[in-house]
C-alpha positions in Angstrom: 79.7 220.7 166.3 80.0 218.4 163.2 80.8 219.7 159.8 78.0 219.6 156.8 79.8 218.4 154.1 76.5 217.9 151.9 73.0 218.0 152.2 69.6 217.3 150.2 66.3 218.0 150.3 65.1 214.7 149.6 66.7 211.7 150.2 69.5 210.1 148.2 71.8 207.7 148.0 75.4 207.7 148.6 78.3 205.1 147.8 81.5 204.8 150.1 84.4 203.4 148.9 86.7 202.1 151.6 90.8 202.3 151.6 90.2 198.6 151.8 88.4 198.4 148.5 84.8 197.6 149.7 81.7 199.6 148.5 78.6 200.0 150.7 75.5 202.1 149.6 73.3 204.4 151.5 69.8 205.0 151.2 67.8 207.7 152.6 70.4 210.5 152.8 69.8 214.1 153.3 72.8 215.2 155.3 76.8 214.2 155.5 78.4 215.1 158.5 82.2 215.1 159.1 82.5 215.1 163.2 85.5 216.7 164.7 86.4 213.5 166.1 86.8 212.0 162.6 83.8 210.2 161.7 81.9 210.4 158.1 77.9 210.4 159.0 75.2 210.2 156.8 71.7 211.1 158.5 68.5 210.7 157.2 65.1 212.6 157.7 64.5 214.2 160.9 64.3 211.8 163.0 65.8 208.7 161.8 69.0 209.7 163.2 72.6 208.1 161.7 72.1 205.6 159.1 75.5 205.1 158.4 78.8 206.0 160.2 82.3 205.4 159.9 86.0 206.8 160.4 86.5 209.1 157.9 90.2 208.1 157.6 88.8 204.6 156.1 86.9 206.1 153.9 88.4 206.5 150.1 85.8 208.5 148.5 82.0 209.0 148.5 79.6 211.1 146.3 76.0 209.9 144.8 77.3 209.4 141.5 80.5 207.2 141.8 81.5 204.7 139.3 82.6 200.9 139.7 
């Protein structure tokens, strides 16, 4: 069973910066999943299902209110 990390209400929108120094943003988010096989999820309403997914080990940092 996946890890909540984070969850919302209403939807927001997340920024994930990469180890390799890209930034992608997320819109719609209202949960953040970390699954035990090591992948960062951010899900949307119910459902709209996985709106963004990656290996959490690639991932630098995320949050809704990161800077540049």
């Amino acid at each position: 069973m996946p890890l909540v990390t984070d969850s919302s209400p209403t939807p927001v929108t997340y920024r994930v910066k990469t180890n390799g120094g890209g930034t992608r943003s997320v819109t719609g988010v209202t949960t953040v999943e970390h699954t035990a096989d090591g992948w960062l999820r951010f899900l949307g309403n119910p459902g709209q299902g996985v709106l963004f997914a990656m290996p959490l080990a690639d991932v630098s940092r995320y949050g809704t209110a990161l800077g540049d």
